[in-house]
N, CA, C and O atoms as CSV, one atom per row, in Angstrom:
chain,resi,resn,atom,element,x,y,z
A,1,UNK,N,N,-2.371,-26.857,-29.366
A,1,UNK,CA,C,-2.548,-25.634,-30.086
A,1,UNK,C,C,-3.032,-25.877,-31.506
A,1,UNK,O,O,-3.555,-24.910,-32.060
A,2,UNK,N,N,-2.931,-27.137,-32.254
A,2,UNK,CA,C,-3.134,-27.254,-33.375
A,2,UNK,C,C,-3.962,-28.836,-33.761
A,2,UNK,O,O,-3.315,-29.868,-33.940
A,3,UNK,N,N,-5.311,-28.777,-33.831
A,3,UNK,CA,C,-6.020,-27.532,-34.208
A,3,UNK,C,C,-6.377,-26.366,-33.300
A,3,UNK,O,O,-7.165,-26.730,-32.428
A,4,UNK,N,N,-6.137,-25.424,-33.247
A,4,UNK,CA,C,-6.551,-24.472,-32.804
A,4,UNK,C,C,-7.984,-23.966,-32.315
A,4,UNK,O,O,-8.910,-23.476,-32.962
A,5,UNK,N,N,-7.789,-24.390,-30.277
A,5,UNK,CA,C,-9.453,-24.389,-30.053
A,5,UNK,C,C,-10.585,-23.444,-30.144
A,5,UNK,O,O,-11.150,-23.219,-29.074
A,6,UNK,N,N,-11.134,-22.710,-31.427
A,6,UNK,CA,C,-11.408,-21.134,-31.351
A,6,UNK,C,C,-12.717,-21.370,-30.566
A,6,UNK,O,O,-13.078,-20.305,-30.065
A,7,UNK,N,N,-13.410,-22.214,-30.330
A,7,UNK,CA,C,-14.797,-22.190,-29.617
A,7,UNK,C,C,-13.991,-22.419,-28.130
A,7,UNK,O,O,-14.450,-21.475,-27.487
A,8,UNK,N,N,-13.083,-23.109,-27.243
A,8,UNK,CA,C,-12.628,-23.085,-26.449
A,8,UNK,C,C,-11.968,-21.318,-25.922
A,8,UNK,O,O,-12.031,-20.821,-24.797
A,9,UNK,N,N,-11.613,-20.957,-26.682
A,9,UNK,CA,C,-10.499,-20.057,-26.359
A,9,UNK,C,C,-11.779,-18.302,-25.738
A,9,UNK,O,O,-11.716,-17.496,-24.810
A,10,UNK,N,N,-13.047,-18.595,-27.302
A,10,UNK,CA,C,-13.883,-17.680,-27.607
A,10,UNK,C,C,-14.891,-17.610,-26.247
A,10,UNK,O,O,-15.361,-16.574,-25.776
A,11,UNK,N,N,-15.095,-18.971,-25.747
A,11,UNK,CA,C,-15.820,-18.878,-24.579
A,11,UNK,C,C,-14.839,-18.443,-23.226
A,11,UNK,O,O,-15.427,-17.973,-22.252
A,12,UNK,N,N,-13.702,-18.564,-23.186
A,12,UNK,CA,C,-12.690,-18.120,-22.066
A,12,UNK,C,C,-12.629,-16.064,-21.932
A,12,UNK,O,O,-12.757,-15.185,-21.080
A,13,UNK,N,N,-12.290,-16.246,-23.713
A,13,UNK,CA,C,-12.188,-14.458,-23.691
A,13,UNK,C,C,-13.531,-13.992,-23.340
A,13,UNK,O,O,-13.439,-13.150,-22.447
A,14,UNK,N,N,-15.150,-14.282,-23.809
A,14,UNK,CA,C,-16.303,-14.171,-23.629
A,14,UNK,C,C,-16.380,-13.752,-21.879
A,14,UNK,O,O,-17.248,-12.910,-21.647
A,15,UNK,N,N,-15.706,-14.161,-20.832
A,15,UNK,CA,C,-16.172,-14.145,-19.569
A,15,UNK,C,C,-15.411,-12.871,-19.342
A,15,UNK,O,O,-16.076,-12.199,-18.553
A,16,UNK,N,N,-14.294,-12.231,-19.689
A,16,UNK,CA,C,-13.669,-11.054,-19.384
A,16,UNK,C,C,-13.726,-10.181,-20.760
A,16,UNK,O,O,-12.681,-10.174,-21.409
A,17,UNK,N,N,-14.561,-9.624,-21.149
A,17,UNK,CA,C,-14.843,-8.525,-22.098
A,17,UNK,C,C,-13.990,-7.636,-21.740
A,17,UNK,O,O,-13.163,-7.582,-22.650
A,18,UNK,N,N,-13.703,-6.854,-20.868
A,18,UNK,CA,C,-12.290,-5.840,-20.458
A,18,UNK,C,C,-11.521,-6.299,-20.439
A,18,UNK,O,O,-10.646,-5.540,-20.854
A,19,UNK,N,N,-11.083,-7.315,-20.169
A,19,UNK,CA,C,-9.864,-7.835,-20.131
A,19,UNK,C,C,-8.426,-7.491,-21.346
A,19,UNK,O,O,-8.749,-7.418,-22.531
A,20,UNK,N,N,-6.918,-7.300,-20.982
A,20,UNK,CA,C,-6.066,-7.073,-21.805
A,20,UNK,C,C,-5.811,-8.473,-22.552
A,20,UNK,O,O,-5.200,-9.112,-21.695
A,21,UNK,N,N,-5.900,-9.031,-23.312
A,21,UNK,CA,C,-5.115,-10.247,-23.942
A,21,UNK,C,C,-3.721,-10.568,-24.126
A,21,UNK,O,O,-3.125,-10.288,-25.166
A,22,UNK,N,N,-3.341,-10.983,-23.426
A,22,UNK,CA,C,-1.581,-11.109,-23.188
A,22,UNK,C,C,-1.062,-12.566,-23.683
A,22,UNK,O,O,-1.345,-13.535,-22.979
A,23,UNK,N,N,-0.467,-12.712,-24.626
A,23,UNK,CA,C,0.108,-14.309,-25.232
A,23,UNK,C,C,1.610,-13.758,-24.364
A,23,UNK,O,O,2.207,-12.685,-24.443
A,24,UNK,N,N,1.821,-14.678,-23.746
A,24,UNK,CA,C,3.213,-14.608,-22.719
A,24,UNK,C,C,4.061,-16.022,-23.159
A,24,UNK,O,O,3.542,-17.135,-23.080
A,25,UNK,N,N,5.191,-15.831,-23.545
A,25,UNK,CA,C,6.018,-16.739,-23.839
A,25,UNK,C,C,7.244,-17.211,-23.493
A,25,UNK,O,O,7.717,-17.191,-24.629
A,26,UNK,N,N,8.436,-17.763,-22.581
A,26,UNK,CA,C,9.419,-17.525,-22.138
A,26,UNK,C,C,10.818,-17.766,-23.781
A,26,UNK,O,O,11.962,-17.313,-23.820
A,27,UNK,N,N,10.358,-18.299,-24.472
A,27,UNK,CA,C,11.264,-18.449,-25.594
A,27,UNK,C,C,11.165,-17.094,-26.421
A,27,UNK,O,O,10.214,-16.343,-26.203
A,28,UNK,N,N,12.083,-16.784,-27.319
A,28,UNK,CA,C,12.052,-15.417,-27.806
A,28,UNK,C,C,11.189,-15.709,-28.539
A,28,UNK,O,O,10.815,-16.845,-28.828
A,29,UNK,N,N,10.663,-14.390,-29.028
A,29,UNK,CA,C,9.376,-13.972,-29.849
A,29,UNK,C,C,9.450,-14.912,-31.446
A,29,UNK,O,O,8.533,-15.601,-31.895
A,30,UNK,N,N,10.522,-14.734,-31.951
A,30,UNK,CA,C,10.571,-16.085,-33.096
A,30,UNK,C,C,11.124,-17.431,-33.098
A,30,UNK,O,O,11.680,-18.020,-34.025
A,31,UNK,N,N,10.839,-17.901,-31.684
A,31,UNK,CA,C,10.846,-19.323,-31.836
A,31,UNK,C,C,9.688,-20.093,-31.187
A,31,UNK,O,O,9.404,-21.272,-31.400
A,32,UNK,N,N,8.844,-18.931,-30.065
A,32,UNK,CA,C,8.034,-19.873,-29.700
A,32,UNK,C,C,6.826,-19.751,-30.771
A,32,UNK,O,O,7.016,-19.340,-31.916
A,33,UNK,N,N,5.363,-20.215,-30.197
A,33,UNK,CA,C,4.613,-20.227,-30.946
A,33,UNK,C,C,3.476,-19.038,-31.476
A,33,UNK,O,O,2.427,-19.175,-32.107
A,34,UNK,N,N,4.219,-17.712,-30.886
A,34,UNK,CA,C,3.170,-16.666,-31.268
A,34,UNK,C,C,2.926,-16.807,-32.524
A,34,UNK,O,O,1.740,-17.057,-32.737
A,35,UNK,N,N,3.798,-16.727,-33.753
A,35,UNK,CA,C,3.512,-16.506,-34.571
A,35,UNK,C,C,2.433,-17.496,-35.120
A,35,UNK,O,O,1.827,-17.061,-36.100
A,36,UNK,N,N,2.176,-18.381,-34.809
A,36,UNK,CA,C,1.260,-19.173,-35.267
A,36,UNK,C,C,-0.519,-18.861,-34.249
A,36,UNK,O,O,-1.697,-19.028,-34.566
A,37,UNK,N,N,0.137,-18.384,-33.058
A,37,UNK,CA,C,-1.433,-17.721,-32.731
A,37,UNK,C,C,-1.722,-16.725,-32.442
A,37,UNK,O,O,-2.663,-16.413,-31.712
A,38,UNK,N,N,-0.683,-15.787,-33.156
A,38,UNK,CA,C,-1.346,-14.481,-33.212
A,38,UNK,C,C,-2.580,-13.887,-34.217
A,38,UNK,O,O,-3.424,-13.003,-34.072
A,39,UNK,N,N,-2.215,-14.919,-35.414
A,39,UNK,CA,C,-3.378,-14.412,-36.609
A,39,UNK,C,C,-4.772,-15.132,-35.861
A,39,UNK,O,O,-5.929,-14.759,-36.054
A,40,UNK,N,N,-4.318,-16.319,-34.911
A,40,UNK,CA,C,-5.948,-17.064,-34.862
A,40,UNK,C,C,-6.464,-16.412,-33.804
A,40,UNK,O,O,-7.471,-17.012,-33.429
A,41,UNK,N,N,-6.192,-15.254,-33.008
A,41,UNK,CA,C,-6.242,-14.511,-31.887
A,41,UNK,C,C,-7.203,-13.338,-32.420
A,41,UNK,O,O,-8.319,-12.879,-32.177
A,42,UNK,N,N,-6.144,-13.124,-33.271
A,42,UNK,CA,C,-6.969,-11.901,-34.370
A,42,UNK,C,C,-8.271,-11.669,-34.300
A,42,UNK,O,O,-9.181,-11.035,-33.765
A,43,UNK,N,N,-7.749,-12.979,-35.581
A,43,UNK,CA,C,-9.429,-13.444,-36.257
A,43,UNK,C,C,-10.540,-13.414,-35.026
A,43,UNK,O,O,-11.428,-12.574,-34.880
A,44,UNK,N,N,-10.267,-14.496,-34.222
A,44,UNK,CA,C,-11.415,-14.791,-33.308
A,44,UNK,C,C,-11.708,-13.434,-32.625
A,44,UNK,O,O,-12.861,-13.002,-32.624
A,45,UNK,N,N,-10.562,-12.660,-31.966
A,45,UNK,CA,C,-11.253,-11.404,-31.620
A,45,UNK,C,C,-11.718,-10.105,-32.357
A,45,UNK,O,O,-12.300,-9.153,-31.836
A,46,UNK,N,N,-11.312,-10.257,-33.809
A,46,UNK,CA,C,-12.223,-9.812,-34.894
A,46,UNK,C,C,-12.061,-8.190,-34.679
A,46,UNK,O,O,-12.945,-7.336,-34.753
A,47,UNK,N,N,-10.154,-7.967,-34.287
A,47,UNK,CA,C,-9.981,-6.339,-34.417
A,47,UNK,C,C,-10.973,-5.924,-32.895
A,47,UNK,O,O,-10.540,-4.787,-32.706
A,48,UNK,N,N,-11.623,-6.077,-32.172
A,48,UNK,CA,C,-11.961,-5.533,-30.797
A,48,UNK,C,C,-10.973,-5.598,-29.839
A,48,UNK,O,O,-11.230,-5.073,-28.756
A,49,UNK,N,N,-10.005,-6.072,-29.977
A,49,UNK,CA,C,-8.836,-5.824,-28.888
A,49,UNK,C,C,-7.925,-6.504,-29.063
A,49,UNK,O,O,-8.074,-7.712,-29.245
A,50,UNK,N,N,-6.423,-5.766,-29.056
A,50,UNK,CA,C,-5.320,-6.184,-29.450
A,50,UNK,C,C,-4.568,-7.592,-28.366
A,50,UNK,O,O,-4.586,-7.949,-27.188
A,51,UNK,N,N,-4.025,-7.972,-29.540
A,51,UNK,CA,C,-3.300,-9.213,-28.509
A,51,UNK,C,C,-1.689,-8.509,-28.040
A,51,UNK,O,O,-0.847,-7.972,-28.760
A,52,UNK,N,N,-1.683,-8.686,-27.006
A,52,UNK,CA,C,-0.564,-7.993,-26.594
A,52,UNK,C,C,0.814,-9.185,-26.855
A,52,UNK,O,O,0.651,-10.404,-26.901
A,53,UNK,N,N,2.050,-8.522,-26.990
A,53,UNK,CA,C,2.948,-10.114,-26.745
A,53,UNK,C,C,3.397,-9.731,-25.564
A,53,UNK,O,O,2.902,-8.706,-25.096
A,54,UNK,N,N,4.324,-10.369,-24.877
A,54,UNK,CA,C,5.261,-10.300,-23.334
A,54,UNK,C,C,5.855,-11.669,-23.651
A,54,UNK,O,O,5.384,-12.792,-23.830
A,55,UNK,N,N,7.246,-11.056,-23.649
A,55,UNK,CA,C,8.260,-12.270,-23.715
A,55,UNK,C,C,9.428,-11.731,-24.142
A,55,UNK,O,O,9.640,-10.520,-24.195
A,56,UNK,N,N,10.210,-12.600,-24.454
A,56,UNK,CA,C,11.586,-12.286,-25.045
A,56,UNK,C,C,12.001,-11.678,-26.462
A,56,UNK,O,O,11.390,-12.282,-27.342
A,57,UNK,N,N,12.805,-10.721,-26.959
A,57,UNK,CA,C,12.948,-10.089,-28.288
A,57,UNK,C,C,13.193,-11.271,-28.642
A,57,UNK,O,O,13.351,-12.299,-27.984
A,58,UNK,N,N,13.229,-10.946,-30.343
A,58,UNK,CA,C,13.306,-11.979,-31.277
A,58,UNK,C,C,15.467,-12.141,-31.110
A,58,UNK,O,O,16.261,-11.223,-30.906
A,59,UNK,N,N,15.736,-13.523,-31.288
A,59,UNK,CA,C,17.119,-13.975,-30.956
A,59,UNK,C,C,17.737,-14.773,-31.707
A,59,UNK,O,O,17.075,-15.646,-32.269
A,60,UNK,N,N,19.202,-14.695,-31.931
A,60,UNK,CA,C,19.330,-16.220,-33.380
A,60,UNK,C,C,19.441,-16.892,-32.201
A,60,UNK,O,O,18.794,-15.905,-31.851
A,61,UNK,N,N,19.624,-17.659,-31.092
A,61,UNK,CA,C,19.719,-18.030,-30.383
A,61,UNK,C,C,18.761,-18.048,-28.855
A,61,UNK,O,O,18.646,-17.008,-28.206
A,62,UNK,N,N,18.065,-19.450,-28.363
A,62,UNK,CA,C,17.437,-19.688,-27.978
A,62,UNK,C,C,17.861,-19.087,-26.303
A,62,UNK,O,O,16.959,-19.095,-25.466
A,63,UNK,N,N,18.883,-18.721,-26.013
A,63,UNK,CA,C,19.102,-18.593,-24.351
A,63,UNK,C,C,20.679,-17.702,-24.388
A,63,UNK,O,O,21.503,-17.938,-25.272
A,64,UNK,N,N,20.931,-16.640,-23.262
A,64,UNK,CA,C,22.133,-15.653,-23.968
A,64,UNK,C,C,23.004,-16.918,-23.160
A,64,UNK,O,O,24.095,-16.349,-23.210
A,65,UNK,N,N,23.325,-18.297,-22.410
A,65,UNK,CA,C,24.126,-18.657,-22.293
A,65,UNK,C,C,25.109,-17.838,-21.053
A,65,UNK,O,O,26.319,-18.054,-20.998
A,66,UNK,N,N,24.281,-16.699,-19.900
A,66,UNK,CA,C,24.894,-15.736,-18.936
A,66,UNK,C,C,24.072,-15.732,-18.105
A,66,UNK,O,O,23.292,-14.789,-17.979
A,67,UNK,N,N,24.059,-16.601,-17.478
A,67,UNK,CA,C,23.432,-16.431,-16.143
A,67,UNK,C,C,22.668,-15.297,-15.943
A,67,UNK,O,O,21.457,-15.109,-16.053
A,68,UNK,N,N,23.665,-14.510,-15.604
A,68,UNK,CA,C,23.743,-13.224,-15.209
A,68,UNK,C,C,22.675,-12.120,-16.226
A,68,UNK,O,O,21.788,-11.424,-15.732
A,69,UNK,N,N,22.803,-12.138,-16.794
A,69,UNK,CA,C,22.074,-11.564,-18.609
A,69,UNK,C,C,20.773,-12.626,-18.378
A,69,UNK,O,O,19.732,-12.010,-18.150
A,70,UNK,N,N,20.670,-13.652,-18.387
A,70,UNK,CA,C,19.602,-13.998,-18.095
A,70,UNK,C,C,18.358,-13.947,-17.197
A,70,UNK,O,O,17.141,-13.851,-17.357
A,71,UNK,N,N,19.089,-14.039,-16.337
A,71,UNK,CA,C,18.300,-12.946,-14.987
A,71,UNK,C,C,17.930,-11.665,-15.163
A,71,UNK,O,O,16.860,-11.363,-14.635
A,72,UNK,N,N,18.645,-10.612,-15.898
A,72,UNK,CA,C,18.249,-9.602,-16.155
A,72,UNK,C,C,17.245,-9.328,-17.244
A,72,UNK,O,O,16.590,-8.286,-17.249
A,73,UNK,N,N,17.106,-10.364,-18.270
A,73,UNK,CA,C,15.692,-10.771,-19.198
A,73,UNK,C,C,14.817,-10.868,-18.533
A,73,UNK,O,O,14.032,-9.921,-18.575
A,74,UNK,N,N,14.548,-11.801,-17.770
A,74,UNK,CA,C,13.871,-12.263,-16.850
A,74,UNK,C,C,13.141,-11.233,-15.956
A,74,UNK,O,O,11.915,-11.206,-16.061
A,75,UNK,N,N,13.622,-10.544,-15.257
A,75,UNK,CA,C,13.345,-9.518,-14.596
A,75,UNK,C,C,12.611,-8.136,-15.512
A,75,UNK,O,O,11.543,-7.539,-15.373
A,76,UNK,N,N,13.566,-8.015,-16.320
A,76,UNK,CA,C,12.534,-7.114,-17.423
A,76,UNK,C,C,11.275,-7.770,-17.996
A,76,UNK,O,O,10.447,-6.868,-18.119
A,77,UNK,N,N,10.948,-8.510,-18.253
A,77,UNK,CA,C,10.044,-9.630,-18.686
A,77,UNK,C,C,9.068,-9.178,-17.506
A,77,UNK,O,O,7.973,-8.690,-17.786
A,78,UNK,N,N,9.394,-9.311,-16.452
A,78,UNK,CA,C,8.561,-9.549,-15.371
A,78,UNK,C,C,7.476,-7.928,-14.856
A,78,UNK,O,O,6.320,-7.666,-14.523
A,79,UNK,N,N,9.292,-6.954,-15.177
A,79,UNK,CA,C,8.926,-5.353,-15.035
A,79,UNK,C,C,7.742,-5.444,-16.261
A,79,UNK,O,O,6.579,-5.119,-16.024
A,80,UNK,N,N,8.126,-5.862,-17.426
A,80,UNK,CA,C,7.078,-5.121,-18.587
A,80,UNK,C,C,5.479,-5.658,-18.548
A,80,UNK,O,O,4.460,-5.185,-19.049
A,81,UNK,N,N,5.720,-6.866,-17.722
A,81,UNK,CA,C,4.170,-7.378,-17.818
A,81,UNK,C,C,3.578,-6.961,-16.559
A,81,UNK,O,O,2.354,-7.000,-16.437
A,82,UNK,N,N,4.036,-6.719,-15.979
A,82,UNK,CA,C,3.327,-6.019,-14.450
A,82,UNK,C,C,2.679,-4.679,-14.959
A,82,UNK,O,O,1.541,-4.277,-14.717
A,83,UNK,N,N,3.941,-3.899,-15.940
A,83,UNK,CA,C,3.264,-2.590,-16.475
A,83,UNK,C,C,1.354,-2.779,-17.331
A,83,UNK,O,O,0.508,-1.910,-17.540
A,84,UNK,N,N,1.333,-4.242,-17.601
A,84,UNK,CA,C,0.110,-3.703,-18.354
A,84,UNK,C,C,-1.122,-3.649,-18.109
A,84,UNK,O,O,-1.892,-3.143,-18.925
């Protein structure tokens, strides 16, 4: 990810012009690495179409440690990205 391939990435988005842009992450939203490629997402798509996120809310903690609760992330995760 770093350096950041914008001629790689620019020729990938280039083949699906309709396409939704989805950065999908299984770690919550402030630990994995969106924040570092959401601005270079931006830029390269230059405001013509939003980068979507799909993943986990932001957490002080990396995993709820519940099975059970975890599965149910998981599953919402799964419901919200099917929605888009």
């Amino acid at each position: 990810m770093s350096p950041f391939p914008y001629d790689l990435v620019a020729a990938e988005l280039d083949k699906y012009p309709n396409a939704k842009v989805v950065w999908a992450q299984e770690e919550p939203k402030n630990m994995g690495p969106y924040f570092y490629i959401a601005p270079r997402l931006d830029t390269l798509l230059k405001k013509t179409r939003d980068v979507h996120y799909e993943g986990r809310a932001p957490s002080a903690s990396p995993a709820t440690g519940n099975k059970a609760q975890h599965r149910k992330e998981v599953e919402a995760m799964q419901k919200d990205f099917m929605s888009l």
